[in-house]
C-alpha positions as CSV (number, residue, x, y, z in Angstrom):
1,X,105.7,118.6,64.6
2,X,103.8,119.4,68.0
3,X,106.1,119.9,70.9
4,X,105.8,117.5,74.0
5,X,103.5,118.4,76.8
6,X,104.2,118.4,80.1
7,X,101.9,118.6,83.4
8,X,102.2,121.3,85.8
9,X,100.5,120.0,89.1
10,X,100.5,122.9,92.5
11,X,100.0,121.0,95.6
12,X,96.3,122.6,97.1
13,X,96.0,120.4,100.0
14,X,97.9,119.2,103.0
15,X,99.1,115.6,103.1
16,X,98.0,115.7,107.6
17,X,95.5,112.7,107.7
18,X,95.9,111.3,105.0
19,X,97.6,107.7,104.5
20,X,101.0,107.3,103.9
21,X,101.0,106.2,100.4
22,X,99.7,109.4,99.3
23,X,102.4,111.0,101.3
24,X,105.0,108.9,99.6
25,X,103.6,110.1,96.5
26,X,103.2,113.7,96.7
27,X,107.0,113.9,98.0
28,X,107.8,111.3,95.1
29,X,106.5,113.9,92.7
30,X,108.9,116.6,94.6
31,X,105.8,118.4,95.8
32,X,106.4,119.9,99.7
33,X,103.2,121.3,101.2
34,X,100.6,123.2,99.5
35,X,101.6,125.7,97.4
36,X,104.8,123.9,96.2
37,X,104.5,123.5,92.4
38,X,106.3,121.3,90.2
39,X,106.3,120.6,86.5
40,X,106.9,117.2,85.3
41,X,106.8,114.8,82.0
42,X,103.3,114.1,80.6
43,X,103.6,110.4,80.9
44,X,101.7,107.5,82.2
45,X,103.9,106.9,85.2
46,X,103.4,110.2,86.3
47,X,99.7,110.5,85.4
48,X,99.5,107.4,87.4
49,X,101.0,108.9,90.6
50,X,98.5,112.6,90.3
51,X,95.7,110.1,89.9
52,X,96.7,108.4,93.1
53,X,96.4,111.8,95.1
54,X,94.3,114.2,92.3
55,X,92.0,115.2,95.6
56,X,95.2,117.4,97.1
57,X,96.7,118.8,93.8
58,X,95.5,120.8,90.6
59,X,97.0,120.1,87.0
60,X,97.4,121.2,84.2
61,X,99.1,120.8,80.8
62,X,102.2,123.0,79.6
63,X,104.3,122.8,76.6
64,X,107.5,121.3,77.2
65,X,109.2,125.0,75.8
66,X,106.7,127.1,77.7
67,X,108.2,125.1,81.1
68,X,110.7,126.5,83.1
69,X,113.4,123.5,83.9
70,X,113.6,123.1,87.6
71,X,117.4,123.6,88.0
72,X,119.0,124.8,91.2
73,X,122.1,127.1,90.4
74,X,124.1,126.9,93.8
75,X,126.2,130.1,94.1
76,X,129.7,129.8,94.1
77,X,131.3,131.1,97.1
């Protein structure tokens, strides 16, 4: 049994000009200016939104257990 896939998409571009529905989506897939990178599920709701704005961001395909989960550990005080 394969394991999942997931996309890993880096934001290359800035979002300055450009229409407000790509800026929508870029934040929508937690992307915050070029360089941020994010790593999300490989499905068509998601493809959907890097098609949408595939001009400002690179992608490519991960395993799921290759992927580092995107937690943020807050430190207790």
């Amino acid at each position: 049994m394969s394991t999942p896939k997931r996309l890993h998409v880096v934001q290359k571009a800035s979002v300055i000009g450009q229409a407000e529905g790509m800026r929508v989506t870029i934040r929508g897939l937690g992307l915050r200016g070029p360089g941020s990178e994010v790593t999300v599920d490989n499905t068509p709701s998601f493809r959907g939104a890097i098609k949408k704005v595939l001009h400002l961001v690179t992608v490519r395909e991960v395993d799921a257990a290759a992927s580092k989960p995107a937690s943020k550990a807050s430190k207790a005080s």
